[in-house]
Backbone as ProteinMPNN parsed JSONL, in Angstrom:
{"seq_chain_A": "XXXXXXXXXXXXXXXXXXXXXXXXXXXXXXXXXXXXXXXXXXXXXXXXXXXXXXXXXXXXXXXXXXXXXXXXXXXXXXXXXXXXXXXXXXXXXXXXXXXXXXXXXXXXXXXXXXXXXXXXXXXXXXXXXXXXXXXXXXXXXXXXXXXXXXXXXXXXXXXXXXXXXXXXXXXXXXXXXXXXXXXXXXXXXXXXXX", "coords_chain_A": {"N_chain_A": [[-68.586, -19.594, 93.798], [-67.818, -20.619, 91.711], [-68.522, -18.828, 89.356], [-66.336, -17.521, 90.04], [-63.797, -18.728, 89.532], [-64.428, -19.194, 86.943], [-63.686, -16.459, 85.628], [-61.46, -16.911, 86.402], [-60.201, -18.378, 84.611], [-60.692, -17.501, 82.587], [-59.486, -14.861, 82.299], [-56.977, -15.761, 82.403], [-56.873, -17.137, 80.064], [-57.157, -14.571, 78.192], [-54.549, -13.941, 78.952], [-52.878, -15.749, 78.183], [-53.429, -15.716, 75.354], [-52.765, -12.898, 74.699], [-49.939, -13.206, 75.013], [-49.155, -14.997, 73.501], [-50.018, -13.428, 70.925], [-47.946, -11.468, 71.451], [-45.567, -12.575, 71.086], [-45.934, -13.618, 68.319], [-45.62, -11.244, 66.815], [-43.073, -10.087, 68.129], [-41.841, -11.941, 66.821], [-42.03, -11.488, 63.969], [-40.956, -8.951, 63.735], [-38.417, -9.678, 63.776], [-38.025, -11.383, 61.987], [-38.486, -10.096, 59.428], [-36.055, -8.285, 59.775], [-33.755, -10.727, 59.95], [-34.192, -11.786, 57.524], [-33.849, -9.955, 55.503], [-30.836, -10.31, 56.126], [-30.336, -12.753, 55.327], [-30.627, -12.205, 52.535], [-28.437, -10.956, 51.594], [-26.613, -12.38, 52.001], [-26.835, -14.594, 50.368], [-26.619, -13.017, 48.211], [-24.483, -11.89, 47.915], [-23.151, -14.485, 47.796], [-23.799, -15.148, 45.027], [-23.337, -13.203, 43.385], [-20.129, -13.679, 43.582], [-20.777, -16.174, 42.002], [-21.622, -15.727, 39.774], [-19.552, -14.074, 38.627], [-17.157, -16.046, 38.87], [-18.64, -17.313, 36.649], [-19.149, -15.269, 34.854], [-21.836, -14.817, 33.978], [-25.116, -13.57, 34.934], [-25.87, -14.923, 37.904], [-28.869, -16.024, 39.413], [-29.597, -15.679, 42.613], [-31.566, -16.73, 44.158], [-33.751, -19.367, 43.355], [-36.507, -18.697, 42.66], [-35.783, -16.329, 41.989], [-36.186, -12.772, 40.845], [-34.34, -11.248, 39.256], [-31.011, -10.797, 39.187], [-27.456, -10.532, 40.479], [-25.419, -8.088, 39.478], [-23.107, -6.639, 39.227], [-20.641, -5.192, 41.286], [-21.402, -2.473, 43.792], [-18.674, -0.441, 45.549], [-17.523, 1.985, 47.752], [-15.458, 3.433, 48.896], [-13.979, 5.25, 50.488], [-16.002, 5.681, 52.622], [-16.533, 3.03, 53.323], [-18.21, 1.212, 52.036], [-20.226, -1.365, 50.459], [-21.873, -2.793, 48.138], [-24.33, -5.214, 46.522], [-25.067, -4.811, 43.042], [-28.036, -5.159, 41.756], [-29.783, -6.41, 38.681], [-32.171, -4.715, 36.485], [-34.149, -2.954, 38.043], [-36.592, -3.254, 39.516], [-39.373, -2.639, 41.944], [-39.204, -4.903, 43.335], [-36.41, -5.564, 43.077], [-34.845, -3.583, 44.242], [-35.952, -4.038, 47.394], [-34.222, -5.633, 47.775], [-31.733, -4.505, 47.544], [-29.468, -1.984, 45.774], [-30.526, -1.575, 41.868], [-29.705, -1.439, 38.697], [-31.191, 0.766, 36.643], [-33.152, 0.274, 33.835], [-33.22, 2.221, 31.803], [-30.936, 3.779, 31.741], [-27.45, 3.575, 30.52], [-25.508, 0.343, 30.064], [-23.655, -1.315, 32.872], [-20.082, -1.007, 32.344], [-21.177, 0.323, 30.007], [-20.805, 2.48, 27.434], [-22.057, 5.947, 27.962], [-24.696, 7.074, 30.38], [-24.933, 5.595, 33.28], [-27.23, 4.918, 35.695], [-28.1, 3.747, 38.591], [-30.826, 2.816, 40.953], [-32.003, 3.28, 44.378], [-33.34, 2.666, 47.687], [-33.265, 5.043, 50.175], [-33.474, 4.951, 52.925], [-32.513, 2.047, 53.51], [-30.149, 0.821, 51.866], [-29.01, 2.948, 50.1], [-28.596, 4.892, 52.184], [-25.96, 6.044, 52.948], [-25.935, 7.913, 50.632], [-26.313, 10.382, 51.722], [-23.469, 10.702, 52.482], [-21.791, 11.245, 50.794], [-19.28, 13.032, 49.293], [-18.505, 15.613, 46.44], [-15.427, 14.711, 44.837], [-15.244, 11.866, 46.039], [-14.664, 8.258, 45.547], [-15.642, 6.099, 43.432], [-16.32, 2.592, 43.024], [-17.579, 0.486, 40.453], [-17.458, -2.844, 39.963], [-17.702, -5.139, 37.343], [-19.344, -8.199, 36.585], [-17.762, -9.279, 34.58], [-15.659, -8.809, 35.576], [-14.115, -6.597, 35.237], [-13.504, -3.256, 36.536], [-14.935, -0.183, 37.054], [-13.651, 2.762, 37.546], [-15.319, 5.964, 39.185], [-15.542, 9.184, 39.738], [-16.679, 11.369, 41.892], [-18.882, 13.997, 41.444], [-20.692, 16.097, 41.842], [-24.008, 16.422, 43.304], [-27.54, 16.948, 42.998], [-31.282, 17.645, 43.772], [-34.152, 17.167, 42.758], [-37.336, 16.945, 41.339], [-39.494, 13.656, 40.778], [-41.075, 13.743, 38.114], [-39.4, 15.687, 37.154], [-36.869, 14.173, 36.709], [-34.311, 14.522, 34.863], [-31.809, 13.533, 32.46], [-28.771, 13.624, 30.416], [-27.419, 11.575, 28.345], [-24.442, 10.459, 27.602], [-22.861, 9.625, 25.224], [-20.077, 9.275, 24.508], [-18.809, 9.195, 26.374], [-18.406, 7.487, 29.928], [-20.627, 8.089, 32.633], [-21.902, 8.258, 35.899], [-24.962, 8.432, 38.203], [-26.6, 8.076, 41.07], [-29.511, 7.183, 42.828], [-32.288, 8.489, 44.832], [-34.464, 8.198, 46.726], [-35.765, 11.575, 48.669], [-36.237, 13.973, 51.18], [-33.52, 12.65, 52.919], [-34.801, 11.759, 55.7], [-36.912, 11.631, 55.899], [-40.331, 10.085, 56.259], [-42.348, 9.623, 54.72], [-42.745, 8.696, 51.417], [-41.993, 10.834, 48.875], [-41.967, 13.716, 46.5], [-39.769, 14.231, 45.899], [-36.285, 13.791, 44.46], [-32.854, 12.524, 45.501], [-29.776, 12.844, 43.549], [-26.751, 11.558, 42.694], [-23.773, 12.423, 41.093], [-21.521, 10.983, 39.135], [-18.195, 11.023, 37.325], [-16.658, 9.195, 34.502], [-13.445, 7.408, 35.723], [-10.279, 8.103, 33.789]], "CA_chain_A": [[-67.248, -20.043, 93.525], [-68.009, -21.401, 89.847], [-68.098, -17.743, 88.319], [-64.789, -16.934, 90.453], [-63.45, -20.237, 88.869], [-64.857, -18.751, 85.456], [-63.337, -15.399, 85.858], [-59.552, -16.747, 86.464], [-60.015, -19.238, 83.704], [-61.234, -16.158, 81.042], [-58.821, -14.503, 82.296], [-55.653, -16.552, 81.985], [-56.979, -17.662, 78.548], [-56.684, -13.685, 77.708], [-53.486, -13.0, 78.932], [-52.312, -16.516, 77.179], [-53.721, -15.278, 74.069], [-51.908, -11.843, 75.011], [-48.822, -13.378, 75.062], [-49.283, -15.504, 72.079], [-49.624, -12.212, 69.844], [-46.854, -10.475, 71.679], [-44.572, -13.599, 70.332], [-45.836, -13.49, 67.2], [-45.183, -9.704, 66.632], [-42.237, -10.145, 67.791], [-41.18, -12.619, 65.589], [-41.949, -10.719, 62.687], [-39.984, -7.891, 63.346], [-37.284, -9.829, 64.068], [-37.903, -11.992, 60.792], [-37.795, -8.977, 58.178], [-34.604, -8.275, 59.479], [-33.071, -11.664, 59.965], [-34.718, -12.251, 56.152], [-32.821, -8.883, 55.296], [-29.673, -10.321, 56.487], [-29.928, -14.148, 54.516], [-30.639, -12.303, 51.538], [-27.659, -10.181, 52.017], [-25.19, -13.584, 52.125], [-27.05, -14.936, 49.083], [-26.921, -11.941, 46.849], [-22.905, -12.097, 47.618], [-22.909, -15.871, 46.775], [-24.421, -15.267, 43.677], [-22.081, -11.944, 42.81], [-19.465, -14.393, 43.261], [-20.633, -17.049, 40.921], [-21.809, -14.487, 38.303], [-17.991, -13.293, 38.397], [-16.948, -17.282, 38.255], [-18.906, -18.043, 35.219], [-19.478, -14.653, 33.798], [-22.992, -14.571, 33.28], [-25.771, -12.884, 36.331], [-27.094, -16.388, 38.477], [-30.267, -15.573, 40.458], [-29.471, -15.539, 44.1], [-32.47, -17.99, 45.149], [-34.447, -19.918, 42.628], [-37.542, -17.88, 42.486], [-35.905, -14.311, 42.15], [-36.741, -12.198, 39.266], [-33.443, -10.096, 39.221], [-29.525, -11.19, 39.667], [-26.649, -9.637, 40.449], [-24.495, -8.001, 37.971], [-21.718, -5.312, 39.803], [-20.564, -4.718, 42.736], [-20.646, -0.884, 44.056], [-17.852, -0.072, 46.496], [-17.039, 3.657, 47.944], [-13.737, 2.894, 49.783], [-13.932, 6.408, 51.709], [-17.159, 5.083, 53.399], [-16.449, 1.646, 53.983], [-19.596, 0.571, 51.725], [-19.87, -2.654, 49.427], [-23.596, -3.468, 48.082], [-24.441, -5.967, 45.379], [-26.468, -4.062, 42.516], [-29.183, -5.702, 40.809], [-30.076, -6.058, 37.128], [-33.853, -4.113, 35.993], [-34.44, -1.853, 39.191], [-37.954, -3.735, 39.845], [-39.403, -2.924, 43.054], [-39.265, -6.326, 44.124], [-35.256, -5.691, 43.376], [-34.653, -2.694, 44.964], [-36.205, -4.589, 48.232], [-33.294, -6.497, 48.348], [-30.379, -4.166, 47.056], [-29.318, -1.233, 44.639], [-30.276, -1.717, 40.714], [-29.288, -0.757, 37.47], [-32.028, 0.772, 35.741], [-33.056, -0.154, 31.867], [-33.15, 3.575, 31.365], [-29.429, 3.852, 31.414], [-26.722, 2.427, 29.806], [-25.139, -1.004, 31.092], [-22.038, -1.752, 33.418], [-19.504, -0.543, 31.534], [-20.977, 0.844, 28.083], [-20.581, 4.486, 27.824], [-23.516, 6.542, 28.308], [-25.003, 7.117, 31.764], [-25.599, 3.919, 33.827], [-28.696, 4.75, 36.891], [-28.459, 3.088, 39.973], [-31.372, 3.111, 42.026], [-32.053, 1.882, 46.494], [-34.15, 3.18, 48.729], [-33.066, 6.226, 50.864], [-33.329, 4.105, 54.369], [-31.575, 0.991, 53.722], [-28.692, 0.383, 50.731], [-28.482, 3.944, 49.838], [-28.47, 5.454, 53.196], [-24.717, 6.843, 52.541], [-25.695, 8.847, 49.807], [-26.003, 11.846, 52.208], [-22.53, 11.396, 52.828], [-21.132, 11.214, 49.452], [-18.932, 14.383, 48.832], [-17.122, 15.495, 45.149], [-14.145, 13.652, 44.987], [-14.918, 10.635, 46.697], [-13.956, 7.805, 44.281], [-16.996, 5.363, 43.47], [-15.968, 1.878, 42.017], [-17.807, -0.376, 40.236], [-17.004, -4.028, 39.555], [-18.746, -5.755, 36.891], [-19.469, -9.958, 36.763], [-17.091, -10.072, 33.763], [-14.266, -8.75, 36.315], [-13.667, -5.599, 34.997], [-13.436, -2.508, 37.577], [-14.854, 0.861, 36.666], [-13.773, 3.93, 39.105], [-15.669, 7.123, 39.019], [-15.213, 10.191, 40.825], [-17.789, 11.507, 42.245], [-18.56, 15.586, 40.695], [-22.013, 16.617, 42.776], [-25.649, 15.834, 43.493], [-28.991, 17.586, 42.94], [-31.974, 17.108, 44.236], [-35.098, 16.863, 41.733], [-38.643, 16.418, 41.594], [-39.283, 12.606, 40.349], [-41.143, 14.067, 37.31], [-38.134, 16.174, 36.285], [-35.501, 13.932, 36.532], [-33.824, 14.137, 32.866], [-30.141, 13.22, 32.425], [-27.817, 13.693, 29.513], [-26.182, 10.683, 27.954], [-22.355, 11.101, 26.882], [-22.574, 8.634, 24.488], [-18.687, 9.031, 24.033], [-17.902, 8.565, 27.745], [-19.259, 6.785, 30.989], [-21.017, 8.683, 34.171], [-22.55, 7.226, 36.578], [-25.978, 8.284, 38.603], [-26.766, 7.225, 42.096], [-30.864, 8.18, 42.799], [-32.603, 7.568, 45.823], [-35.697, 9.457, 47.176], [-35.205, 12.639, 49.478], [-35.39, 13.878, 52.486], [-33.04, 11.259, 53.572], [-34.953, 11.314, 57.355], [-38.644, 11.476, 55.71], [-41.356, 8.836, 57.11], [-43.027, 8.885, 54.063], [-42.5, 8.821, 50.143], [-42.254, 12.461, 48.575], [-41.799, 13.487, 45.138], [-38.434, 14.364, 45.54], [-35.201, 12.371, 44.15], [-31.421, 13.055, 45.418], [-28.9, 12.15, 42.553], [-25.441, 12.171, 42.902], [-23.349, 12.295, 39.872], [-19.782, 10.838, 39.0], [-17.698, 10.328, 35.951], [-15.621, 7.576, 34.691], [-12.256, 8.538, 35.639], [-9.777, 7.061, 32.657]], "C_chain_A": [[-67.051, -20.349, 92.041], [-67.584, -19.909, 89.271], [-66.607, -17.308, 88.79], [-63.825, -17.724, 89.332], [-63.467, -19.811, 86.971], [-63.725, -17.987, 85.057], [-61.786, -15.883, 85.549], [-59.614, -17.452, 85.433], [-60.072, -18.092, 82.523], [-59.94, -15.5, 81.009], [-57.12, -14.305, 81.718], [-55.38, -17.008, 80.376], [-56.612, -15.49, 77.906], [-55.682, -13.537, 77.556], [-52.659, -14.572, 77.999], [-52.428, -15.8, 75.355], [-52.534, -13.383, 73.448], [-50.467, -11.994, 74.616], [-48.151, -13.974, 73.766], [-49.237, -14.338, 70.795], [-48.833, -11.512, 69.747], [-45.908, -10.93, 70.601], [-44.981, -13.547, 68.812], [-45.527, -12.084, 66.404], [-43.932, -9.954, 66.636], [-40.997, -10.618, 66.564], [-41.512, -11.893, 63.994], [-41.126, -9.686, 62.702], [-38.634, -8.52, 63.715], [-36.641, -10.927, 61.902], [-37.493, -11.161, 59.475], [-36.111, -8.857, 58.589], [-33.676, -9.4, 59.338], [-33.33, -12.26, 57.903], [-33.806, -11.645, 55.042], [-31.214, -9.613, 55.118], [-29.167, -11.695, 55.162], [-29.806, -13.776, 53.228], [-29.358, -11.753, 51.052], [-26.295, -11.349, 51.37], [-25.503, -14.334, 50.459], [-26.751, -13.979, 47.797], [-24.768, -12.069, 46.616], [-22.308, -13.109, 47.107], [-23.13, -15.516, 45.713], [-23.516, -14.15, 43.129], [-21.054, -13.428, 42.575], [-18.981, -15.56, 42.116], [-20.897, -16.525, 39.867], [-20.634, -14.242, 38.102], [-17.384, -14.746, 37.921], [-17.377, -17.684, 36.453], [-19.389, -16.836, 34.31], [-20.981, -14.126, 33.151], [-23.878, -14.369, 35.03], [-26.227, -14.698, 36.593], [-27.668, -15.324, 39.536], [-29.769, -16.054, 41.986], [-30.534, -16.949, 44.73], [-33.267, -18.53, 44.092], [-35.802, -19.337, 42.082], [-36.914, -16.296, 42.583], [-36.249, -13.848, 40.924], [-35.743, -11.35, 38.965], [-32.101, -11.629, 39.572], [-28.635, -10.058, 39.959], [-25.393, -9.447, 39.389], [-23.498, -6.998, 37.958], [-21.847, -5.516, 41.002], [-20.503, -3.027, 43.517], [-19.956, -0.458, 45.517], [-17.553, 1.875, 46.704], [-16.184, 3.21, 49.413], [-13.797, 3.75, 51.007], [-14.92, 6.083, 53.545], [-17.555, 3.615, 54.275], [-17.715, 0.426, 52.92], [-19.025, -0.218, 50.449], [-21.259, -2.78, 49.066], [-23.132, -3.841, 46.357], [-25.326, -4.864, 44.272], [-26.844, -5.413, 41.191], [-29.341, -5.226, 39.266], [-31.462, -6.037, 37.432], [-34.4, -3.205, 36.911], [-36.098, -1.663, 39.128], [-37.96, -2.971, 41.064], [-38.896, -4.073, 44.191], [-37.315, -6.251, 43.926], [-34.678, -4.993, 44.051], [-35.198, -2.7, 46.962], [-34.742, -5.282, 48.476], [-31.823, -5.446, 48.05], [-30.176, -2.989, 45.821], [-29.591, -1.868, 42.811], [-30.445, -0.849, 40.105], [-30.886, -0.468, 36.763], [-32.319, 0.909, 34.156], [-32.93, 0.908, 31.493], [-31.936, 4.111, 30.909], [-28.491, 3.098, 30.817], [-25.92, 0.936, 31.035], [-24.045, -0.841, 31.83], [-20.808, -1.629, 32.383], [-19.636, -0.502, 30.026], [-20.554, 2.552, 28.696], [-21.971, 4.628, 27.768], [-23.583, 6.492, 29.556], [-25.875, 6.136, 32.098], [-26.083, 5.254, 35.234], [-28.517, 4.026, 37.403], [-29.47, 3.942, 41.161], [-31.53, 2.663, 43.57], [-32.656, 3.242, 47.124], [-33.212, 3.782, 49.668], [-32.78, 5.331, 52.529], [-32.827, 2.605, 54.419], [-30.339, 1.103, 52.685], [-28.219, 1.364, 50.43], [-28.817, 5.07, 51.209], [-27.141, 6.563, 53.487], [-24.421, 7.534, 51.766], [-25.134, 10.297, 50.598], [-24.931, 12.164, 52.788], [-21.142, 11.942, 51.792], [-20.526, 12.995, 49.493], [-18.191, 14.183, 47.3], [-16.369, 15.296, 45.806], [-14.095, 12.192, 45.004], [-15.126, 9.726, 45.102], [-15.105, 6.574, 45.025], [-16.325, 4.075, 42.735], [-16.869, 1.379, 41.664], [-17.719, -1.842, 39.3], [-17.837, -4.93, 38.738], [-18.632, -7.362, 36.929], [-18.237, -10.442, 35.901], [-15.605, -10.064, 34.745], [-13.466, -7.268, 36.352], [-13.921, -4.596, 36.301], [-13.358, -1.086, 37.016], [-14.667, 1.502, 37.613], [-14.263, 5.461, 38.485], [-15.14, 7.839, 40.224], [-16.473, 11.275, 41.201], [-18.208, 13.448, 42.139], [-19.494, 16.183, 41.474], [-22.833, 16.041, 43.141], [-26.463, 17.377, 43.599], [-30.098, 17.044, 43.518], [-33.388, 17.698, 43.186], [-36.593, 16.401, 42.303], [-38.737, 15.255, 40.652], [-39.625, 12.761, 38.792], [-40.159, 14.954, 36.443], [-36.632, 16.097, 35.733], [-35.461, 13.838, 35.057], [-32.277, 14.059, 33.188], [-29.139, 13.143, 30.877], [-26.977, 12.41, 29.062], [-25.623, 11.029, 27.31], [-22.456, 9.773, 26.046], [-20.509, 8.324, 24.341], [-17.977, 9.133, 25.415], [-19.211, 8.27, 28.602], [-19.418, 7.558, 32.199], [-22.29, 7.683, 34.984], [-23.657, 8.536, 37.701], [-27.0, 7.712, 39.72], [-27.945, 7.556, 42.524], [-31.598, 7.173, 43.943], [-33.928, 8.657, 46.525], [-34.752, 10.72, 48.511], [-36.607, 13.688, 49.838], [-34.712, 12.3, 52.789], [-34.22, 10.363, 55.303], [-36.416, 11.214, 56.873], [-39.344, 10.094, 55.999], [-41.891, 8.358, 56.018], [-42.683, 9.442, 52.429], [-42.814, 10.219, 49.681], [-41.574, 12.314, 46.927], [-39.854, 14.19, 44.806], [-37.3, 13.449, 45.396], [-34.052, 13.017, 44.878], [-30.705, 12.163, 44.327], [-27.775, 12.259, 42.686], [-24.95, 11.895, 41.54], [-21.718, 11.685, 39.97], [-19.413, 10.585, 37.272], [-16.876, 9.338, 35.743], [-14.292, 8.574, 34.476], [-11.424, 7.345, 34.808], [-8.683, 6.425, 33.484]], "O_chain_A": [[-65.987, -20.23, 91.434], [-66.467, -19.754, 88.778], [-65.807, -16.812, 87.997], [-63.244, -17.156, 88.407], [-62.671, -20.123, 86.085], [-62.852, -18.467, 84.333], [-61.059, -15.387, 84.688], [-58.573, -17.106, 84.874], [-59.254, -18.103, 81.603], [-59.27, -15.478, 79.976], [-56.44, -13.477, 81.113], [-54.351, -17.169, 79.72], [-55.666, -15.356, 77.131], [-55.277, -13.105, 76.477], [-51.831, -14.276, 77.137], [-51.56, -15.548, 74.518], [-51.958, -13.002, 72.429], [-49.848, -11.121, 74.008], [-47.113, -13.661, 73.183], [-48.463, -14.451, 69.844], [-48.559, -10.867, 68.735], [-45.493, -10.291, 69.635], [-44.009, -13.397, 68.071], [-45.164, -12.162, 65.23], [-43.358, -10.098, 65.557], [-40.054, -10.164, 65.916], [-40.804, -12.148, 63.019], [-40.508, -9.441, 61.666], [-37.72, -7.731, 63.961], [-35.659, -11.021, 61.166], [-36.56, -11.39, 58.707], [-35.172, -9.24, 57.892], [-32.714, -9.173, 58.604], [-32.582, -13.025, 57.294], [-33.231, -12.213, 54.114], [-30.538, -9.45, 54.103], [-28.191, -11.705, 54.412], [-29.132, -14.496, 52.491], [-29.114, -12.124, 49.904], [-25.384, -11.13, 50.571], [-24.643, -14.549, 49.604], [-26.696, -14.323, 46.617], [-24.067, -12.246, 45.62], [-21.364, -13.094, 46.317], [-22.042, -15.644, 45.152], [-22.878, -14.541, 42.151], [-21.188, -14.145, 41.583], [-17.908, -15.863, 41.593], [-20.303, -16.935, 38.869], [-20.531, -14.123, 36.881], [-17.082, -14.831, 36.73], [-16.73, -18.115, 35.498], [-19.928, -17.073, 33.229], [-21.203, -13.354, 32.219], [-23.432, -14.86, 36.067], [-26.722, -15.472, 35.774], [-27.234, -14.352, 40.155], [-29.676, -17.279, 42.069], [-30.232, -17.846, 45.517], [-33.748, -17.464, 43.708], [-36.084, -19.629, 40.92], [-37.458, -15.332, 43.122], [-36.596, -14.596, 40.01], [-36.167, -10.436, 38.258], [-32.219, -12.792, 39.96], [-28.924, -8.878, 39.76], [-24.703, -10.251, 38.763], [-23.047, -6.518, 36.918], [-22.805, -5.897, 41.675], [-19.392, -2.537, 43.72], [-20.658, -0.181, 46.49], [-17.434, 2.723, 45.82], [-16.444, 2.805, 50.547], [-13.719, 3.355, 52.171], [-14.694, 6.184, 54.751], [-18.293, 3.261, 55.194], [-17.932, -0.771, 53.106], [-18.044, -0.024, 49.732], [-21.932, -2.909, 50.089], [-22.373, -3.377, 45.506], [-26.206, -4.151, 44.754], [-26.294, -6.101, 40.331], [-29.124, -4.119, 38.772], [-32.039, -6.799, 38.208], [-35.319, -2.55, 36.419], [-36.756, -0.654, 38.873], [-36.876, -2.55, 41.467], [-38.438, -4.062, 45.333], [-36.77, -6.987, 44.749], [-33.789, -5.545, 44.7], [-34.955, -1.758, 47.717], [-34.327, -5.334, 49.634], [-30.785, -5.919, 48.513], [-30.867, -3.213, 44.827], [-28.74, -2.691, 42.473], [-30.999, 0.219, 40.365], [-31.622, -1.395, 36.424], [-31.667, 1.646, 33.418], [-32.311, 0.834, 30.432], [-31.829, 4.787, 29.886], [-28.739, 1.914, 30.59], [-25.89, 0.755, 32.252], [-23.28, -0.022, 31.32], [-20.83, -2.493, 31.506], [-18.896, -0.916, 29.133], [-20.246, 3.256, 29.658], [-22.84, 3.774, 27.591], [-22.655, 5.92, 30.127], [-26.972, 5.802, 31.651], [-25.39, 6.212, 35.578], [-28.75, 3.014, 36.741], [-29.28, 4.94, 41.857], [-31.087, 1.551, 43.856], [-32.408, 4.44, 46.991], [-32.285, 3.054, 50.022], [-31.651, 5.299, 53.017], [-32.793, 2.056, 55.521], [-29.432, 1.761, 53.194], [-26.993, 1.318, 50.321], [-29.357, 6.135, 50.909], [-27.256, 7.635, 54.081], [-23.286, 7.996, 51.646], [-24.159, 11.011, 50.366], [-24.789, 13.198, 53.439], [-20.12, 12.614, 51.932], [-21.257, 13.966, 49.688], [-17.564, 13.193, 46.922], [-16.294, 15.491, 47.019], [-13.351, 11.44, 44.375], [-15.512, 10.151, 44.013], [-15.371, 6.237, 46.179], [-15.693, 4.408, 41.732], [-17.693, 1.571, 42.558], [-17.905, -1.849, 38.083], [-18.717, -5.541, 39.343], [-17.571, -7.741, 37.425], [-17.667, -11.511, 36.12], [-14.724, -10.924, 34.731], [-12.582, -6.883, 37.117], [-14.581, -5.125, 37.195], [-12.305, -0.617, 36.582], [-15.251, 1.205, 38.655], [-13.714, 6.01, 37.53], [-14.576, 7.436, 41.242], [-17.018, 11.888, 40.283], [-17.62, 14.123, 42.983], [-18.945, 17.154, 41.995], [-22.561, 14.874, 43.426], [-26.124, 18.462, 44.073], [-29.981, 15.861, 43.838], [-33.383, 18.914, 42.992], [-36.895, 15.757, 43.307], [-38.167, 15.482, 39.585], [-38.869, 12.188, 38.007], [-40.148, 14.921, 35.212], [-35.813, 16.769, 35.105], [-36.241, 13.3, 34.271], [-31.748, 14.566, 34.177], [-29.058, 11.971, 30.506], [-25.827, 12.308, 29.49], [-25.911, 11.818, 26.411], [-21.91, 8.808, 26.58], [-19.942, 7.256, 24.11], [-16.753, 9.151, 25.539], [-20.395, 8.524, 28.379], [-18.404, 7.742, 32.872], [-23.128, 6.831, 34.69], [-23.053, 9.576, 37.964], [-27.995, 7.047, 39.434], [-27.773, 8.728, 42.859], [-31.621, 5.949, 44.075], [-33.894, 9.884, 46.621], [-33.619, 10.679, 48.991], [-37.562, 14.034, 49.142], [-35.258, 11.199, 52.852], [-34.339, 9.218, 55.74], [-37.149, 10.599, 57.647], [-38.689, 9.055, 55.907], [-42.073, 7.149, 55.877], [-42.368, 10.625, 52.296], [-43.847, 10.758, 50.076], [-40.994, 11.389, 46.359], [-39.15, 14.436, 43.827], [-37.25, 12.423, 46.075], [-34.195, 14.238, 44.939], [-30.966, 10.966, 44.198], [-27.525, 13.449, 42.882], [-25.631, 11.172, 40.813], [-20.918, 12.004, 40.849], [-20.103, 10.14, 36.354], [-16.392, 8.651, 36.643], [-14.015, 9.578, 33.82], [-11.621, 6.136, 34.928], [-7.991, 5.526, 33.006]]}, "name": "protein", "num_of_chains": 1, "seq": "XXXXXXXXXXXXXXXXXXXXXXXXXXXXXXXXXXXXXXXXXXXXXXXXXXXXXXXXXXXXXXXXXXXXXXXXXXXXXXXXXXXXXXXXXXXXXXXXXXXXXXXXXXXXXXXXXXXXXXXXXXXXXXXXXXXXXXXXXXXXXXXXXXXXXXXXXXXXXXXXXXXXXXXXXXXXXXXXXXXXXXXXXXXXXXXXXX"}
């Protein structure tokens, strides 16, 4: 009777333990996204007060990035905050501007980069025409129009700055549906329409 006694006790302690890892699994995949979502409400607070006072505030006390535009495509329905320096660690949370390009409204060609499966997910629906805005902190409101896209190997992206007008640069890896990182970019292109 003792080893029977053993047996259901081992047992029960497995499937406790079982259950205990399920729950914690779970909770992690429920946490990235719920984590996803808070940062989401913060990054818009912080747009907001960047536009209030004019200058990027950091979203959470420890970030290493702010926000510093807003990019809207009206056709699509889409709104995302974009980030200043297009870190990894910013592009986790949201589209940024990369140092490579020129700023929120200078002339020259401003780079926005986001990952293919979350923020820039609507590239692949982008057609010429569609009308791209973006809103900078001081208030101002640039609108492009949106002229093509290419698709590039990461080593060959090169781009043309217009020093004497503003285009804009939307770059996001490709295949849109790929599992895993490839050396290809999609870019879409727009200009500033006057």
């Amino acid at each position: 009777m003792g080893s029977r006694a053993f047996g259901r006790g081992f047992l029960r302690l497995i499937a406790i333990g079982a259950c205990l890892i399920g729950t914690a699994t779970m909770a992690q995949g429920v946490w990235i996204p719920a984590k996803a979502v808070l940062a989401q409400i913060l990054l818009d607070r912080a747009f907001e007060q960047s536009q209030a006072l004019g200058r990027p505030v950091k979203p959470w006390s420890w970030a290493d990035t702010a926000p510093i535009a807003r990019l809207d495509v009206p056709r699509l329905g889409i709104s995302e905050v974009v980030l200043a320096g297009g870190s990894g660690q910013a592009m986790a949370f949201g589209p940024s501007l990369l140092s490579a390009g020129a700023g929120v409204g200078e002339n020259g060609t401003s780079i926005i980069a986001a990952h293919r499966d979350t923020h820039f997910t609507f590239l692949r629906d982008l057609r010429p025409g569609d009308l791209i805005e973006l809103k900078g902190i001081t208030g101002d409101t640039l609108r492009y129009r949106m002229t093509g896209s290419q698709i590039v190997r990461w080593n060959d992206f090169a781009f043309d700055s217009h020093p004497d007008r503003a285009t804009l640069l939307l770059v996001s890896c490709y295949p849109f549906d790929a599992t895993q990182r490839g050396p290809l970019r999609f870019v879409g292109m727009a200009e500033k329409m006057d």
